[in-house]
LOTI-893849 format. One record per atom (N, C-alpha, C): residue number from 1; residue in one letter; atom name; x, z, y. Coordinates in Angstrom, 1 decimal. Layout:
// LOTI-893849
PT num residuo atomo      X      Z      Y
PT NUM       a    CA      X      Z      Y
...
END
This chain:
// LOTI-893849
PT num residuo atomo      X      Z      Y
PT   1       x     N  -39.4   51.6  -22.3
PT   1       x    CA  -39.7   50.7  -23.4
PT   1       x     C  -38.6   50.9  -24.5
PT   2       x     N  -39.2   51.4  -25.8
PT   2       x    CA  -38.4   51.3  -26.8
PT   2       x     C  -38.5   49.8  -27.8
PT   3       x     N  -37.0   50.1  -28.3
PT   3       x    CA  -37.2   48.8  -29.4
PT   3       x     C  -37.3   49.0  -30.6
PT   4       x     N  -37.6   48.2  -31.1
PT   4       x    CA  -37.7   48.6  -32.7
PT   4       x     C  -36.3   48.3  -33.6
PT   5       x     N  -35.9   48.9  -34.6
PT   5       x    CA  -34.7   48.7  -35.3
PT   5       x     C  -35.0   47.4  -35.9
PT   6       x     N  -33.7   46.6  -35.2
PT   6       x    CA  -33.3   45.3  -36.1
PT   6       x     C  -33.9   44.0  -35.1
PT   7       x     N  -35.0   44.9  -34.2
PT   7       x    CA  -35.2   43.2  -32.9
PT   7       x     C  -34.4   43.1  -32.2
PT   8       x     N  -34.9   42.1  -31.2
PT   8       x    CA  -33.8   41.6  -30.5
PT   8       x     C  -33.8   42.0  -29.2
PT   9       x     N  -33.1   41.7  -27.9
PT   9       x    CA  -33.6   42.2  -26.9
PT   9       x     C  -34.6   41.8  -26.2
PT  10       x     N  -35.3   42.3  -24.9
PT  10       x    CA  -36.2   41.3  -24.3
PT  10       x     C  -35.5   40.1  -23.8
PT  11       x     N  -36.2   39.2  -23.5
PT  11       x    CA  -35.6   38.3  -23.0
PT  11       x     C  -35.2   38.5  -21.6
PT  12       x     N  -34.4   38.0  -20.8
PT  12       x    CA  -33.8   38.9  -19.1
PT  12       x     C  -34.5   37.8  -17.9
PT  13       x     N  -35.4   36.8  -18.6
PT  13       x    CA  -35.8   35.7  -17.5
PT  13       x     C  -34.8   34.8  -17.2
PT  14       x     N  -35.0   33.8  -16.1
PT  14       x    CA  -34.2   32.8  -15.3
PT  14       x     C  -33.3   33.4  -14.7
PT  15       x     N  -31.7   32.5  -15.1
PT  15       x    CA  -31.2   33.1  -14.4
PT  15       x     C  -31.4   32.8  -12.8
PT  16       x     N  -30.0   33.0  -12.0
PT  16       x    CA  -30.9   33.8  -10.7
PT  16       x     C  -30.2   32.0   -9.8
PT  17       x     N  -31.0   31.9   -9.1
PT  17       x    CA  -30.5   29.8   -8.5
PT  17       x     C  -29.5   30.3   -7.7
PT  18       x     N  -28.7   28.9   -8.1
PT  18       x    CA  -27.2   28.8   -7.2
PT  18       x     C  -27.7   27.9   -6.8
PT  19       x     N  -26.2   27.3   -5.4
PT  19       x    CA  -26.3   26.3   -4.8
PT  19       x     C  -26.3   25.3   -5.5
PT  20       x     N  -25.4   24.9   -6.3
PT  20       x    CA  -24.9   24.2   -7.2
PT  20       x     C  -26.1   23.4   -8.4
PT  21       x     N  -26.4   22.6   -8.9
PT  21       x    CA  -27.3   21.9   -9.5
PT  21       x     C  -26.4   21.6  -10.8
PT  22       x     N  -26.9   22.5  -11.6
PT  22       x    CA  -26.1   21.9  -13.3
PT  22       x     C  -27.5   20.7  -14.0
PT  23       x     N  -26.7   19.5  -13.8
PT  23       x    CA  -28.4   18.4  -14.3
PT  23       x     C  -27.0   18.2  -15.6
PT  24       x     N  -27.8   18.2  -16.7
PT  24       x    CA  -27.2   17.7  -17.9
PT  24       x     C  -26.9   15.5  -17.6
PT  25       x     N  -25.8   15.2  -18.7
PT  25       x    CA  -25.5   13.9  -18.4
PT  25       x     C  -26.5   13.6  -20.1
PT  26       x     N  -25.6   14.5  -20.9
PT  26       x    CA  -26.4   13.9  -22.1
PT  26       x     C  -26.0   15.1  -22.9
PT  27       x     N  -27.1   15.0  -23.7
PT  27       x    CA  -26.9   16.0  -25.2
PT  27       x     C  -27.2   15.8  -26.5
PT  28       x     N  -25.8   16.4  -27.1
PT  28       x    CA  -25.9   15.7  -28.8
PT  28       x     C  -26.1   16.9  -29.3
PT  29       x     N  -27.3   16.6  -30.4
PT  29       x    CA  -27.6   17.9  -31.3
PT  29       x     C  -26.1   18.0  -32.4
PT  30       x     N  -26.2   18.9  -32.8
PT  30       x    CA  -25.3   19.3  -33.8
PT  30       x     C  -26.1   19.6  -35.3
PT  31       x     N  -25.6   18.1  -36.3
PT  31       x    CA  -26.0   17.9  -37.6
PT  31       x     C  -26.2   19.4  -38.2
PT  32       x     N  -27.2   19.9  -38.8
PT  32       x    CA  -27.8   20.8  -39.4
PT  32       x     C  -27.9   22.6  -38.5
PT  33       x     N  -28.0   21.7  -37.5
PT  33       x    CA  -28.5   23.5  -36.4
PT  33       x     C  -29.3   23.3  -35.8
PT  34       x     N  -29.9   24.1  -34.9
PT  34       x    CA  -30.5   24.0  -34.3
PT  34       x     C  -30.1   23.8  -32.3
PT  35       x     N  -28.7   23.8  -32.4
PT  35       x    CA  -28.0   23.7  -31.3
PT  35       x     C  -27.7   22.1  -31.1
PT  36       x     N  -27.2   22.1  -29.4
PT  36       x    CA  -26.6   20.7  -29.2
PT  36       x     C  -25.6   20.9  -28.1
PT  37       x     N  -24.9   20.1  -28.3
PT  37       x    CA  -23.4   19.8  -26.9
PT  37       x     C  -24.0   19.1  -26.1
PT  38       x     N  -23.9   20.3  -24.8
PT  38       x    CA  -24.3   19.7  -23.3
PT  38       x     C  -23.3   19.1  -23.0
PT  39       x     N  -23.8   17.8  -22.3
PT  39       x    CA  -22.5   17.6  -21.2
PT  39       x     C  -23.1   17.5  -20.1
PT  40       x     N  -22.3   18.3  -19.1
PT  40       x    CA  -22.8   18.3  -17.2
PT  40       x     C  -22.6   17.2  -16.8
PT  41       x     N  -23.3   16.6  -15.5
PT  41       x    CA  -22.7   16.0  -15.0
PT  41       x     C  -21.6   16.5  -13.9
PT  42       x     N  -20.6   15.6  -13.5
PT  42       x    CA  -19.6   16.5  -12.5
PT  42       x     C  -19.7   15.6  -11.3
PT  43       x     N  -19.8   16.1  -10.5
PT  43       x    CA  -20.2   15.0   -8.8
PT  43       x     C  -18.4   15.2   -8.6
PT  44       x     N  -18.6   14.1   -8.2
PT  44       x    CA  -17.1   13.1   -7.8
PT  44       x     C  -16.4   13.9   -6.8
PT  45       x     N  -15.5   13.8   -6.6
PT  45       x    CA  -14.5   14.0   -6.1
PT  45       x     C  -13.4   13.2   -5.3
PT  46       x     N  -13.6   13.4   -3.8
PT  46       x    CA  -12.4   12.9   -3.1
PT  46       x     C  -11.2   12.7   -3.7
PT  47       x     N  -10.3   11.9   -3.9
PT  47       x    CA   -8.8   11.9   -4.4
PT  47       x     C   -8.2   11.6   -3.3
PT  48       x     N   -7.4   13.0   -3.6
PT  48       x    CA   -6.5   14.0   -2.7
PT  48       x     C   -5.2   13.0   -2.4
PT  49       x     N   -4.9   11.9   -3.5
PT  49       x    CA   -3.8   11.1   -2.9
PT  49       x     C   -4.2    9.9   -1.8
PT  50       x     N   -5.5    9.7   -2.0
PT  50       x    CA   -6.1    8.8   -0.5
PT  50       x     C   -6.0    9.7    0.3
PT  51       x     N   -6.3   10.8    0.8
PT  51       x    CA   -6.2   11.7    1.7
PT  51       x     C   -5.0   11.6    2.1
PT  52       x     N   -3.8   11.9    1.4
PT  52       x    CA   -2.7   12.0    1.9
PT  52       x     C   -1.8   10.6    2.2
PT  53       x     N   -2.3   10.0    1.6
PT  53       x    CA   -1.7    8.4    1.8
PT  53       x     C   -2.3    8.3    3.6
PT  54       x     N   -3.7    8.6    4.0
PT  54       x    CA   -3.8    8.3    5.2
PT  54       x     C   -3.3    8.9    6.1
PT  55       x     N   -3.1   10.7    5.9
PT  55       x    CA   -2.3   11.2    6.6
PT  55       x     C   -0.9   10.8    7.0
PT  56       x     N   -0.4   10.3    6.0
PT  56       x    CA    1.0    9.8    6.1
PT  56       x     C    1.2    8.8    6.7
PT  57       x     N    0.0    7.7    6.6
PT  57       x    CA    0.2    6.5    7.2
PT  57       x     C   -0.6    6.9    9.1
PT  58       x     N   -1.1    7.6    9.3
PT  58       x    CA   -1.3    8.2   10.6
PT  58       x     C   -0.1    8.8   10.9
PT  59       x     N    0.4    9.6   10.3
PT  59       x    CA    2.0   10.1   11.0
PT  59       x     C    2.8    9.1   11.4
PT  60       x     N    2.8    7.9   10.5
PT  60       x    CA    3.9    6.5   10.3
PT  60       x     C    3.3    6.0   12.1
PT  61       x     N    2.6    5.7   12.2
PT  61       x    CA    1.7    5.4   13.4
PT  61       x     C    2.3    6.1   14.7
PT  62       x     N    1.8    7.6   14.6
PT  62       x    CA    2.4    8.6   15.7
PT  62       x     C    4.1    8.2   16.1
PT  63       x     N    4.5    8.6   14.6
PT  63       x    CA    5.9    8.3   14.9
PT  63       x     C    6.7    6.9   15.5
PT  64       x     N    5.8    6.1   15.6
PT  64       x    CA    6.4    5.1   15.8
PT  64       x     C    5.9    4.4   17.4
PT  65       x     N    5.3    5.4   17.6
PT  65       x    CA    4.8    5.5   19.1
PT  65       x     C    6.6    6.1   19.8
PT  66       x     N    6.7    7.2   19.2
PT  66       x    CA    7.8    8.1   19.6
PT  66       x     C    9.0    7.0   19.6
PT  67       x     N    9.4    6.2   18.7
PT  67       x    CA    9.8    4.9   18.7
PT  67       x     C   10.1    4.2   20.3
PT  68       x     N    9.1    3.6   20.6
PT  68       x    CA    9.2    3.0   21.8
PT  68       x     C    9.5    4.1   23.1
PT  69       x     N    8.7    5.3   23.0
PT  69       x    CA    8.9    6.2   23.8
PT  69       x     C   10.5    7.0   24.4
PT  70       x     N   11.1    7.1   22.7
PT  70       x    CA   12.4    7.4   23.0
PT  70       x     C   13.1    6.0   23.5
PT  71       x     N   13.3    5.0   23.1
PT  71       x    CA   13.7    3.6   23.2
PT  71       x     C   13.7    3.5   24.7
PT  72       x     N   12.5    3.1   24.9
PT  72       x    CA   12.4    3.1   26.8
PT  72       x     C   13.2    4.2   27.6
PT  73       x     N   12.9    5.6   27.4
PT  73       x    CA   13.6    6.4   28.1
PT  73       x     C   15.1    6.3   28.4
PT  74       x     N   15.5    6.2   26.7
PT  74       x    CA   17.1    6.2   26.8
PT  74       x     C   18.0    5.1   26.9
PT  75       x     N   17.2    4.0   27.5
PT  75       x    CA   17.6    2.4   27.6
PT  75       x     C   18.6    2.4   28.5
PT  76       x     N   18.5    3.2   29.9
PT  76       x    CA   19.6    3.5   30.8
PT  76       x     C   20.9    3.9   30.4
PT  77       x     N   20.6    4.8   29.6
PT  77       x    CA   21.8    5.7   29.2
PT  77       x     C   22.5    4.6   27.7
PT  78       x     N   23.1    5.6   26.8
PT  78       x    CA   23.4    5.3   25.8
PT  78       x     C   22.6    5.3   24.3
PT  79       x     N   22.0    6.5   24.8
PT  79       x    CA   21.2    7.0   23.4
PT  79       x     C   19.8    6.1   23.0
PT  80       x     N   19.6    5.9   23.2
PT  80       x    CA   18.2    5.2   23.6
PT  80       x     C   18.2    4.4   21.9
PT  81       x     N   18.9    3.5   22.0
PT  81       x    CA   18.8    3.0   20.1
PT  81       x     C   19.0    3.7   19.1
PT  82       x     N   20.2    4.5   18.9
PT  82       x    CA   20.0    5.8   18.0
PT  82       x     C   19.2    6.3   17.4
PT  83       x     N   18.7    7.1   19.1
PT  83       x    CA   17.6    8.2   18.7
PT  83       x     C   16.2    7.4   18.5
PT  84       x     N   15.7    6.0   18.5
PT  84       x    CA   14.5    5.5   18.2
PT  84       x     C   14.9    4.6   17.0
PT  85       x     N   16.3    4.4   16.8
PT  85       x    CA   16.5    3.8   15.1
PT  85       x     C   15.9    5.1   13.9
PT  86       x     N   16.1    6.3   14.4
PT  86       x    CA   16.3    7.4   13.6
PT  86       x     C   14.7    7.4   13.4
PT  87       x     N   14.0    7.7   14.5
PT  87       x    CA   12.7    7.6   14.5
PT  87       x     C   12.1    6.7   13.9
PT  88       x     N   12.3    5.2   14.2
PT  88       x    CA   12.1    4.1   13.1
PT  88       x     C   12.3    4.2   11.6
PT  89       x     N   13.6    4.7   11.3
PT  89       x    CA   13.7    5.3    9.6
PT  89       x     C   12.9    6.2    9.5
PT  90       x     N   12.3    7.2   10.2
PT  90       x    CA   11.3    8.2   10.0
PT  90       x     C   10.1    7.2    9.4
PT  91       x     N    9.7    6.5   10.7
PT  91       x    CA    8.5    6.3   10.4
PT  91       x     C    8.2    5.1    9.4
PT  92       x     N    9.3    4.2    8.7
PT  92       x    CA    9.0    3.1    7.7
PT  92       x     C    9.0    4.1    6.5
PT  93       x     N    9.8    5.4    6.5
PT  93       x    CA    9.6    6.2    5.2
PT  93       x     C    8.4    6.6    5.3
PT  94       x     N    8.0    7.6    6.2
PT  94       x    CA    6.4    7.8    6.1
PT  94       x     C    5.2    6.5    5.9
PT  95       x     N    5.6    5.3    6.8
PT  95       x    CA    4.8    4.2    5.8
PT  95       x     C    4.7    3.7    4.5
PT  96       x     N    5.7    3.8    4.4
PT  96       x    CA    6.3    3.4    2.5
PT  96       x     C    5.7    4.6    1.8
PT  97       x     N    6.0    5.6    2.0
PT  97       x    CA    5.0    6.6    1.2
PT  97       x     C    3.9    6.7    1.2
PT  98       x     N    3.0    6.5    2.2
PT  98       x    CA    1.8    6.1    2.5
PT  98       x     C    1.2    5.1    1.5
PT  99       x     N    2.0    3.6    1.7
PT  99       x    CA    1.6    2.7    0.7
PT  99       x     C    1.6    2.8   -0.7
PT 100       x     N    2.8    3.9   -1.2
PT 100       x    CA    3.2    4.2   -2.3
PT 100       x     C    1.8    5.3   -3.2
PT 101       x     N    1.5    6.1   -2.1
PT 101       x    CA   -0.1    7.1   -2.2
PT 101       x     C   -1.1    6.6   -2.8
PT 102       x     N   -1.4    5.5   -1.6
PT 102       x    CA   -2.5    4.8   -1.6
PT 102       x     C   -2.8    4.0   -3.0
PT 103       x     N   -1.7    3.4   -3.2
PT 103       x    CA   -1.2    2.5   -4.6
PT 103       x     C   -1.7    3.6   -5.5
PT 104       x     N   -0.8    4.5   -5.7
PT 104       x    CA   -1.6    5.8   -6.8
PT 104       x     C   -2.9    6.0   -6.9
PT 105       x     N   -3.4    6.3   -5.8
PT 105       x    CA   -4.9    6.4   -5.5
PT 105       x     C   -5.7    5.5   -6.0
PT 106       x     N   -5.3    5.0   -5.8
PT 106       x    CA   -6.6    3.2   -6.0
PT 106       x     C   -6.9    3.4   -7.6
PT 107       x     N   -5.2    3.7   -8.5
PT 107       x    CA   -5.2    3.1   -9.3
PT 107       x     C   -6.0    4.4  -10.1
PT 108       x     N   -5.7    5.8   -9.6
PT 108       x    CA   -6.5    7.2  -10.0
PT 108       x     C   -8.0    6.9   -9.8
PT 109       x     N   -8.4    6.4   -8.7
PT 109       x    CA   -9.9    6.0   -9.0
PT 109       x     C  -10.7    5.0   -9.7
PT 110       x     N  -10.0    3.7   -9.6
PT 110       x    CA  -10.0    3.2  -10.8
PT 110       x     C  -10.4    3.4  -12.3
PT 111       x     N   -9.3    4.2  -12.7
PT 111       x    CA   -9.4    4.8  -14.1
PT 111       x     C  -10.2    6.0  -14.0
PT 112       x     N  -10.7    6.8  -13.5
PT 112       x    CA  -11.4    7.6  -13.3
PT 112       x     C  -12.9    7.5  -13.9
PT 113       x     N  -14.0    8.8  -14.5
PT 113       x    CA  -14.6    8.7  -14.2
PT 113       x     C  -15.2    7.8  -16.2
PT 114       x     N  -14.4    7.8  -16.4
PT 114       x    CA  -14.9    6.8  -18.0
PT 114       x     C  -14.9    8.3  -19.3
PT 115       x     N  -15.5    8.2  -19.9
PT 115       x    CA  -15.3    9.1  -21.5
PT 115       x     C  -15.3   10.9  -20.8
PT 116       x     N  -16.2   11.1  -20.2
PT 116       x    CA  -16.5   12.7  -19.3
PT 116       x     C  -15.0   12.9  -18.5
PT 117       x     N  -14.2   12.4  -18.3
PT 117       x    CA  -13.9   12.9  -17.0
PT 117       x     C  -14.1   12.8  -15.6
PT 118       x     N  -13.2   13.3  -14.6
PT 118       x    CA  -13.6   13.7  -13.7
PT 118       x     C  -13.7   12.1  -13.0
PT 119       x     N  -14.5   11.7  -12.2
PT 119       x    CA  -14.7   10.7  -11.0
PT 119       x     C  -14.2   10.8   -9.6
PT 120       x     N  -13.4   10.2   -9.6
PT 120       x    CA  -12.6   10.2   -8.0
PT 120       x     C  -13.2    8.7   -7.6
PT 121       x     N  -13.5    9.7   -6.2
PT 121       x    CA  -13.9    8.5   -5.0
PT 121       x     C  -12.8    8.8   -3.7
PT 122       x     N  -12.9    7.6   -3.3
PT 122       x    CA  -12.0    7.2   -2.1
PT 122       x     C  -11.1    5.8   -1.9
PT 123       x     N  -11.6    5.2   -2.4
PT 123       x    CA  -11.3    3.7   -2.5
PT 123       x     C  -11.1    3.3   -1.1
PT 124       x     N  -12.0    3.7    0.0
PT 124       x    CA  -11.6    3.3    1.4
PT 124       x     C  -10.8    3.8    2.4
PT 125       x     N  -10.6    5.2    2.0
PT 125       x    CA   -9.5    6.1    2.7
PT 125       x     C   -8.1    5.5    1.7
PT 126       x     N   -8.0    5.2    0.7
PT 126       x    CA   -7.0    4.8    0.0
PT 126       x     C   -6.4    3.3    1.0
PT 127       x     N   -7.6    2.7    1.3
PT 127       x    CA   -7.4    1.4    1.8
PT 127       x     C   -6.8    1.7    3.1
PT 128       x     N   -7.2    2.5    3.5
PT 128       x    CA   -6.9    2.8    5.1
PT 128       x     C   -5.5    3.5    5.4
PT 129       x     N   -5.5    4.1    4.5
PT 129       x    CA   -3.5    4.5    4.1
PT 129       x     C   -2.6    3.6    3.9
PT 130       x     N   -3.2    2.7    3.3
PT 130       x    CA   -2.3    0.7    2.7
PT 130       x     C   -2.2    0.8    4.7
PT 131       x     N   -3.4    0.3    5.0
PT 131       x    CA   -3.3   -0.3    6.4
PT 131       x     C   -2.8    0.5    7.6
PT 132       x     N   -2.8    1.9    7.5
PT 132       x    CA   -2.4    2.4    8.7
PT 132       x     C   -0.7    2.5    8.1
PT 133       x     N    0.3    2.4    7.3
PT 133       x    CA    1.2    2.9    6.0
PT 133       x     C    2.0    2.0    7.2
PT 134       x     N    1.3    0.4    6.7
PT 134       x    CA    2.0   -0.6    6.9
PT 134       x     C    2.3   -1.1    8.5
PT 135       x     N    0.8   -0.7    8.9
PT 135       x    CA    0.5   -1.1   10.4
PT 135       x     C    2.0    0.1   11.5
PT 136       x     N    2.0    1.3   10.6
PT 136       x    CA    3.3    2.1   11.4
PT 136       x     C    4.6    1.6   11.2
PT 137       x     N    4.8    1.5    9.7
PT 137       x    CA    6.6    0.8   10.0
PT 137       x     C    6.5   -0.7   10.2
PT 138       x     N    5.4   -1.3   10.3
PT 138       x    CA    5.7   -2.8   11.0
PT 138       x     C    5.5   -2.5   12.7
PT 139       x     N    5.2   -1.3   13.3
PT 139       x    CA    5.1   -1.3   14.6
PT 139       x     C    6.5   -0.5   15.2
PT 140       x     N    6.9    0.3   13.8
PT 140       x    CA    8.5    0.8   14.4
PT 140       x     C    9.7    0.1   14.6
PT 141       x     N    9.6   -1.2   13.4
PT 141       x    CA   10.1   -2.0   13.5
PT 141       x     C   10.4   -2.9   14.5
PT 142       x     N    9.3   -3.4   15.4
PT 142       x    CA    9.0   -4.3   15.9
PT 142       x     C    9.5   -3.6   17.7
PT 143       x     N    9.3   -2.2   17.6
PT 143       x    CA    9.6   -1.6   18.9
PT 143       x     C   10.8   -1.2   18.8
PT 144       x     N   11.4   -1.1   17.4
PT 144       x    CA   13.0   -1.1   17.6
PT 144       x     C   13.7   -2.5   18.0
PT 145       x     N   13.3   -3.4   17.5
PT 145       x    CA   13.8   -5.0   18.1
PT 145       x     C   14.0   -4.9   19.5
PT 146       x     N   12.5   -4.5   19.8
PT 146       x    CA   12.1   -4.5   21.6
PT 146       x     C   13.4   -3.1   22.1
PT 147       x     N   13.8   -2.1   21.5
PT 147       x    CA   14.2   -2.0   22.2
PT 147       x     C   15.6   -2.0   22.5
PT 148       x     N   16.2   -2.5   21.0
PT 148       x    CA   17.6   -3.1   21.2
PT 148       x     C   17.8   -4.2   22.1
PT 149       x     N   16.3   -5.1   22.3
PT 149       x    CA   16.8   -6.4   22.8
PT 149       x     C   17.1   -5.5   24.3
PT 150       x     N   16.2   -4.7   25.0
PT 150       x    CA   16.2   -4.5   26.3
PT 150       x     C   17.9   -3.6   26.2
PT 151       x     N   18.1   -2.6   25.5
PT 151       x    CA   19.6   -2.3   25.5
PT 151       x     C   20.2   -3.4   25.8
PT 152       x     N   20.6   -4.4   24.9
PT 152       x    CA   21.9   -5.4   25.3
PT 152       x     C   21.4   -6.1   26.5
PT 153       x     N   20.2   -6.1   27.5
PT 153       x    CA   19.7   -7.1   28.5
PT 153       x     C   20.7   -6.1   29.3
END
C-alpha cells in the first residue's frame, strides 16, 4: 500500500487491552481547539505507614511476650530483670512508633484523595497499629512489674 504525498498515516486500530482499566474522572476541553485534559481516575492505595505502624505494633506484642519469658526464666538467678527491662524498652519503643505511624497514617489518609491526588486507604490497619502499638508496651510494662515483683518475693 502506497501513500500519497502530504496524507497521513493509516490509522494502526485499538490499541492492544491491558489489565489495567484507564476510566477517565473528568475532561476539560481546551478554549479554542479541538483537544481536552484528561484526568484518570487513580484506584487508591494502601498507605504504606498503616502497614507499618501494624507491623511495628505486632513486633511491640512479640516482644513483650519475650518480656515475661525472659523475666520468668531468669527470676532464679540474677539476670532475670535486666534482660526483660531491656526487652521492655524494646518493646514500648516499638509501641510508641507504632502509634506515632499510625498517627501519620490516619492523618495521610485523611488529606488524601482531594484536588487529583492520590487516595490512600487504610484507616483500619492504621487503627489496628494505635491498638496493637499500645496493647504491646502496656503489656511489657505490666510483665515487667510482674516480674520485678516475683524477683524481690
Amino acid at each position: 500500500m502506497t501513500q500519497q504525498p502530504g496524507s497521513w498515516p493509516p490509522p494502526m486500530g485499538a490499541p492492544p487491552a491491558t489489565s489495567e482499566t484507564w476510566t477517565p474522572e473528568r475532561v476539560e476541553p481546551v478554549p479554542g481547539t479541538e483537544f481536552g485534559l484528561v484526568q484518570l481516575r487513580v484506584a487508591p492505595i494502601t498507605s504504606g505507614l498503616a502497614v507499618g505502624s501494624l507491623g511495628a505494633g505486632i513486633a511491640a506484642v512479640l516482644v513483650a511476650t519475650l518480656v515475661l519469658c525472659f523475666g520468668i526464666a531468669g527470676s532464679d538467678a540474677d539476670w532475670g530483670v535486666p534482660v526483660s527491662g531491656a526487652f521492655a524498652l524494646l518493646s514500648i519503643i516499638a509501641g510508641g512508633g507504632a502509634v506515632a505511624l499510625a498517627s501519620a497514617a490516619r492523618r495521610q489518609i485523611r488529606r488524601s484523595g482531594q484536588g487529583g491526588r492520590v487516595r490512600f486507604v487504610g484507616g483500619g490497619v492504621a487503627l489496628a497499629g494505635i491498638w496493637t502499638g499500645s496493647a504491646g508496651a502496656g503489656i511489657a510494662l505490666l510483665t515487667l512489674l510482674l516480674v520485678v515483683v516475683l524477683q524481690t518475693s
